[in-house]
VEXMAR-644946 format. One record per residue: x, y negated, z negated of N, C-alpha, C, O in turn; residue in one letter. Coordinates in steps of 0.001 Angstrom, whole numbers, padded with zeros to 6 digits, always signed. Atoms other than C-alpha are relative to their C-alpha. Example, Ala and Ser with C-alpha at 12.3 -4.5 7.8 and 13.67 -1.06 7.14 Angstrom:
<atoms>
+000890+001190+000000+012300+004500-007800+000900-001200+000000+001936-001181-000665A/-000820+001190+000060+013670+001060-007140-000770-001090-000730-000261-002198-000899S/
</atoms>
This chain:
<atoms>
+000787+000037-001179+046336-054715-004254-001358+000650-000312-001419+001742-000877X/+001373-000675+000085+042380-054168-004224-000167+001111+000693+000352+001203+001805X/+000314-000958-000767+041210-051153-003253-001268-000427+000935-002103-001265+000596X/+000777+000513-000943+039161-051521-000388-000900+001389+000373-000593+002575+000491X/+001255-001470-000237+035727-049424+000347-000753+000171+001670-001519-000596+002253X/+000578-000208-001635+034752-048235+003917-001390-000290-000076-002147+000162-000935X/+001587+000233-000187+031459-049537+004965-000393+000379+001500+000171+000013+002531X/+000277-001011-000979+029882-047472+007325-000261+001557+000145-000569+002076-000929X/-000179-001707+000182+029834-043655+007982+001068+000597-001148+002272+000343-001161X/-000316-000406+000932+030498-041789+004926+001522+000932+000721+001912+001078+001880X/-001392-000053-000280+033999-040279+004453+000031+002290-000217-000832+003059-000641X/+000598-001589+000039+034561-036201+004630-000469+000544-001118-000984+001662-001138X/+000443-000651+001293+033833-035984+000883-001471-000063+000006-002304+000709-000467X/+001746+000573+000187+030462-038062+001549-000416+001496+001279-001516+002002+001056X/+000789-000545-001144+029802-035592+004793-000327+001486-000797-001430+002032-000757X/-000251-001314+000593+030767-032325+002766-001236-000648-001213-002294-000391-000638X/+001087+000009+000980+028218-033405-000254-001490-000474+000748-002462-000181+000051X/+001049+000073-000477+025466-034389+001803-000380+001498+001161-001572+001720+001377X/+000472-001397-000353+025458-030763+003845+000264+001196-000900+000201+002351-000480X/+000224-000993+001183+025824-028924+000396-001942-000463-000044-002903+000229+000292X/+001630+000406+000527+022295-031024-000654-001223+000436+001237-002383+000787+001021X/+001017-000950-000919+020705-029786+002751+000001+001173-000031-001096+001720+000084X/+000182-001171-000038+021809-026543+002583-000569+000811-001421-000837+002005-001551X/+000132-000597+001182+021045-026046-000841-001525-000637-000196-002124-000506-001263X/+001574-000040+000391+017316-027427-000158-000294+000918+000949-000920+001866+000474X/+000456-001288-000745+016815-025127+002891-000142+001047-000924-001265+001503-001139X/-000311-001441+001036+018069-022153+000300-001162-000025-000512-001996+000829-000212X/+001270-000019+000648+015331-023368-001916-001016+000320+000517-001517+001435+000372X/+001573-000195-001299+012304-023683+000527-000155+001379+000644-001250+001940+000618X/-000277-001424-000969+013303-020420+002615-000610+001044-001414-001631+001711-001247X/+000068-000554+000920+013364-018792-001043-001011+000203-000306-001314+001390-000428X/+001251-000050+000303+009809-019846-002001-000913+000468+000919-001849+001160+000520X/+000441-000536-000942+008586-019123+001086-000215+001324+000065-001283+001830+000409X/-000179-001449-000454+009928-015523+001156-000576+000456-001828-000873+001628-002060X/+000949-000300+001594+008360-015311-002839-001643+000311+000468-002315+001342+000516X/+001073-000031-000675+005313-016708-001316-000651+001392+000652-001411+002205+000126X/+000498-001570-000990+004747-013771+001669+000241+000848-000826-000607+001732-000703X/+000108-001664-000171+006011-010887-000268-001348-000292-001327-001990+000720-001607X/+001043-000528+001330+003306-011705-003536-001489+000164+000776-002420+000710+000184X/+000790+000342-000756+000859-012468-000446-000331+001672+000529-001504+001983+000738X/-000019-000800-000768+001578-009044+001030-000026+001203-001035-000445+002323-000740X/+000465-000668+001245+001598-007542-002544-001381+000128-000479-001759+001162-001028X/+001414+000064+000346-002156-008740-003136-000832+000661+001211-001973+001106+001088X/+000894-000842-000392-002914-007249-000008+000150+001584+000299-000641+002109+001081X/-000129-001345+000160-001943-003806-000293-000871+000657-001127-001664+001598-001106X/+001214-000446+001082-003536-003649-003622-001387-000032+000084-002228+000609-000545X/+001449+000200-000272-006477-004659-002464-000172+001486+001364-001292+001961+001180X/-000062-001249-001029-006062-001361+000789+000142+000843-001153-000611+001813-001074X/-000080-001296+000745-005239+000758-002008-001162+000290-001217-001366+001410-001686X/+001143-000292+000693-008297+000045-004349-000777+000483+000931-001097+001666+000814X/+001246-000719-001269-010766+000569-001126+000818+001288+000066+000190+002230-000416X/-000189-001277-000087-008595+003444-000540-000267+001096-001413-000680+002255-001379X/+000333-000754+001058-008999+004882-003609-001926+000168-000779-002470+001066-001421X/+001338-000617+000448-012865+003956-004204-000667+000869+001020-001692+001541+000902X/+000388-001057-001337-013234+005749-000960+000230+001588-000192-000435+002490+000318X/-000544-001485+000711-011620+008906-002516-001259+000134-001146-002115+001018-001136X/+001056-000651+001282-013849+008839-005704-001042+000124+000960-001575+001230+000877X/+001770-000145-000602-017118+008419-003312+000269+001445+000734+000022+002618+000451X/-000832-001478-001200-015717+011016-000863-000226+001514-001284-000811+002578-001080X/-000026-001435+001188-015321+013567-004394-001636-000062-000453-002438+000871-000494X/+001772-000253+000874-018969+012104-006097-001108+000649+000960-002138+001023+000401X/+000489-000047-000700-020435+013018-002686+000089+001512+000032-000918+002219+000001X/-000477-001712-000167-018675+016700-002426-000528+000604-001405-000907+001775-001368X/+000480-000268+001171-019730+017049-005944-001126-000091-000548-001377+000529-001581X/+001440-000094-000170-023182+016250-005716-000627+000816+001008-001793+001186+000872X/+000344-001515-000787-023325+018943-002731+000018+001177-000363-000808+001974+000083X/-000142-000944+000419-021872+021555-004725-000984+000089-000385-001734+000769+000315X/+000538-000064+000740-023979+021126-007109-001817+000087+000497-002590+000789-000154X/+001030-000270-000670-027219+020801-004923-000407+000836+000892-001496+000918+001459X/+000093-001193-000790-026557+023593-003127+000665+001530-000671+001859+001722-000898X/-000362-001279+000413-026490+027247-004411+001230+000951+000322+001466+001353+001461X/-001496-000632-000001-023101+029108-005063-000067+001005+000908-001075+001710+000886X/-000172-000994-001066-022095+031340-002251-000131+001427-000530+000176+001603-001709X/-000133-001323+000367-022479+035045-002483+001135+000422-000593+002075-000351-000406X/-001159-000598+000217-019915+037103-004000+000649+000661+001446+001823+000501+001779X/-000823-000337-001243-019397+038832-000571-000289-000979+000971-001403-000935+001493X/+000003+000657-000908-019075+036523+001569+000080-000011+001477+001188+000175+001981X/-000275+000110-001532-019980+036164+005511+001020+000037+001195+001784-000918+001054X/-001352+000644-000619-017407+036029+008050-000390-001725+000439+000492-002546+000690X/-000272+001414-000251-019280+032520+008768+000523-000625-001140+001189-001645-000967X/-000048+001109+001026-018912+031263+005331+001471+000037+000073+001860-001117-000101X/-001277+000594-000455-015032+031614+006060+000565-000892+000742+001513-001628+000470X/-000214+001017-000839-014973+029806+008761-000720-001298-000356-000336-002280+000280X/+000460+001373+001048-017027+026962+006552+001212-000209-000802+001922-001202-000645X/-001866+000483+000542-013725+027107+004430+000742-000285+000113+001529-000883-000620X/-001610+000567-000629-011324+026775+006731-000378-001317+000798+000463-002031+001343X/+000125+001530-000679-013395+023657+008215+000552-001220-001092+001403-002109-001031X/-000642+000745+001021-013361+022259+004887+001482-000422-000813+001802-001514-001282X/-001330+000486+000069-009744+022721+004032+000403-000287+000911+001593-000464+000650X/-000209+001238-000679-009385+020850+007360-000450-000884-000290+000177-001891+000040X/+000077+001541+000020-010870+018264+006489+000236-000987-001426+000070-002174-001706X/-000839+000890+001254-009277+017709+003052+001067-000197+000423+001684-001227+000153X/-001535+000500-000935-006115+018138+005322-000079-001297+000041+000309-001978-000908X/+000162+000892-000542-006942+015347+007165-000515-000769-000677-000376-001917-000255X/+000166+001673+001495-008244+013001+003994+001281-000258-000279+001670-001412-000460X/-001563+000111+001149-004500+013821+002490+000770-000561+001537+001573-001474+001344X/-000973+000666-001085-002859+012877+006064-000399-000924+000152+000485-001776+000244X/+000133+001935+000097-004896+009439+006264+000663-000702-001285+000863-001915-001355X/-000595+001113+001002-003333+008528+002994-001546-000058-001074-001501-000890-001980X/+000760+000323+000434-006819+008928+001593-000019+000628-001328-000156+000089-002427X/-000100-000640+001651-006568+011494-001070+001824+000354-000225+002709+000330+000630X/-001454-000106+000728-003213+012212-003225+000160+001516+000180-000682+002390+000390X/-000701-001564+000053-001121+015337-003233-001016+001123-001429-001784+002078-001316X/+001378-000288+001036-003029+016053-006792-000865-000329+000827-000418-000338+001974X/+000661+000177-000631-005887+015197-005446-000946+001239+001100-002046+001787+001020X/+000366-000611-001166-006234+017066-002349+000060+001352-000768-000970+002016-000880X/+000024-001188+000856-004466+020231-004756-001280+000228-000816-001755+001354-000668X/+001411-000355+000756-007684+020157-006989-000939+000127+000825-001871+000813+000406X/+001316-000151-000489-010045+020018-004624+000235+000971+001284-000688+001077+002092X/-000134-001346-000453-008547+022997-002696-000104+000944-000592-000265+002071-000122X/+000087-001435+001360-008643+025000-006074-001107-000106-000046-001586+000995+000225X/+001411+000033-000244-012163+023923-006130-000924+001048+001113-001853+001834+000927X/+000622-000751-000680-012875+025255-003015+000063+001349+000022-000989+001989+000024X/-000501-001536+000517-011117+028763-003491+000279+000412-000692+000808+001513-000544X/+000924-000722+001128-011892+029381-006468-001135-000080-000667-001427+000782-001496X/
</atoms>
């Protein structure tokens, strides 16, 4: 006896291999996609963290061209020129809490200032 072939709607083997081949192109696509965004979201961080960082060197060439243009404090020092110190180590605080300067960073240029 011939075997005889259904014509029409595929049979559960045909249904089961045709929702492997969709699900296994979704997988793909979803995959590249999620490659896509994170190298997307990789180029732009690097790019926030160079500005953040040439913002730090200008921020130091700037403090470092003040020192230097302005004459070293007395040995005894004022009670204002303290309170000039403690503005300034606020406001290296507050560079190192924006994320702007580094733990190094901020440490050197507090040893700078007091000493």
């Amino acid at each position: 006896m011939p075997l005889m072939r259904r014509v029409g709607r595929p049979g559960l083997i045909g249904m089961a291999a045709r929702t492997a081949v969709v699900a296994g192109t979704a997988t793909a696509v979803s995959g590249g996609v999620a490659r896509h965004q994170q190298r997307k979201a990789e180029e732009e961080y690097q790019e926030q963290y160079a500005a953040q960082q040439a913002q730090a060197e200008q921020l130091a060439a700037q403090q470092a061209a003040t020192q230097q243009a302005s004459p070293p404090p007395p040995s005894s020092a004022a009670p204002g020129g303290e309170t000039d110190l403690v503005a300034k180590l606020q406001q290296l605080a507050a560079l190192k809490d924006q994320g702007i300067l580094s733990d190094a960073e901020f440490a050197a240029a507090k040893a700078k200032l007091i000493g």
